[in-house]
N, C-alpha and C positions, 0 to 999 in steps of 0.2 A: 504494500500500500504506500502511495505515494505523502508526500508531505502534504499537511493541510494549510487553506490556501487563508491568505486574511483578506476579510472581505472587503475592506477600504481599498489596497491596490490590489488585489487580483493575486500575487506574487504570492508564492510556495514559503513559511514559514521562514524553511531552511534556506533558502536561498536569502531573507532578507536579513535573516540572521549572521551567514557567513558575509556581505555585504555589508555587518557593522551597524545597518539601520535600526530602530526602535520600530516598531508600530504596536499598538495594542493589543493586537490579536496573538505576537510572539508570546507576549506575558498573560494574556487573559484569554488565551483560545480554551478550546475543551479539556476536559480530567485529565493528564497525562496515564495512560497507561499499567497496569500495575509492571511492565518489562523497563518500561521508561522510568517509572520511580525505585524500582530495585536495581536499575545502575545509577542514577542519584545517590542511591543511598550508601551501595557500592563505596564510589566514588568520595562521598563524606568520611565511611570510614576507613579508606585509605588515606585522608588527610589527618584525620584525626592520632592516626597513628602512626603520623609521620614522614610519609610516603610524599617526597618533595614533585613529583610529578603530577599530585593531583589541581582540579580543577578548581578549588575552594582557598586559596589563598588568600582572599580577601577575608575569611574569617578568622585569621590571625590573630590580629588585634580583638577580636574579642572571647576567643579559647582560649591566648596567653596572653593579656594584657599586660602593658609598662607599667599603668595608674595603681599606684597601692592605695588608694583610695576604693578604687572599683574592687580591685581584689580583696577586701573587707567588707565590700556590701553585701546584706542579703541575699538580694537580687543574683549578685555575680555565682555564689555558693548553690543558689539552686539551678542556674543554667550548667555549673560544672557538672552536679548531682544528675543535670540531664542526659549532657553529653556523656559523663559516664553509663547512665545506664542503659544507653543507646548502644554503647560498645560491647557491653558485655552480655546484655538481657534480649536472645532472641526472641523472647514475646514483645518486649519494647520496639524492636524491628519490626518487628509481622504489624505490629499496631498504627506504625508509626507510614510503613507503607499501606495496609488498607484504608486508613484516611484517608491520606494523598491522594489516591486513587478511586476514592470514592465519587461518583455523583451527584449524589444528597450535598456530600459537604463542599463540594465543587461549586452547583450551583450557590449554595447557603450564601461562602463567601463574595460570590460574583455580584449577591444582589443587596448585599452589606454597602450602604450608604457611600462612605468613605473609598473603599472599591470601584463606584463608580463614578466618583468626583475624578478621580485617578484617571480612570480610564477616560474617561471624557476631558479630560486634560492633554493627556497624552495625541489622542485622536485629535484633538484640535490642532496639535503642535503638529504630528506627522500631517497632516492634510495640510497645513501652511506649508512645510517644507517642499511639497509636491506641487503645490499649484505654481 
């Protein structure tokens, strides 16, 4: 099956992605997949454990943060408590991927207010860029 196309330009996901462009549809198109979310996830935990060739290096700074401030917050203690148990606890996975992959929660969040301020921001910006 071929990529899916976004409906603002016409143009195959993948293609407007390897092209470097944004459109809305790249980030807001249908469920990914449950094959698509378990090499995401994949991929996360080859970052997480170190694997310098993965695709998640922008979450650096926030699995090992510099700020010893952050690294004292609540907050930062139970995202580590996350990622830990994301690494080690295969139901934390299985869960973590049938979400993702779900529907239900798919549309849920597409139709979440804020989501679609987003989106219709985004859409406004790539439609200028194109006209």
């Amino acid at each position: 099956m071929g990529s899916p196309v976004d409906v603002i330009s016409g143009t195959a996901y993948g293609a407007v992605a390897a092209a470097g462009k944004c459109c809305s549809g790249c980030v807001f198109g249908p469920a990914p997949s449950r094959l698509e979310v378990e090499k995401a996830m994949t991929d996360l935990l080859r970052f997480l454990h170190g694997d310098a060739k993965s695709n998640f290096h922008w979450l650096q700074p926030i699995v090992y943060p510099s700020n010893s401030r952050m690294l004292q917050s609540p907050g930062y203690g139970r995202i580590q408590d996350s990622f830990s148990m994301l690494q080690r606890e295969p139901s934390v996975q299985n869960m973590v991927v049938s979400i993702s992959c779900d529907n239900a929660v798919w549309d849920a969040i597409l139709n979440n207010r804020a989501v679609q301020d987003i989106r219709g921001s985004i859409s406004a910006d790539y439609t200028e860029q194109i006209i």
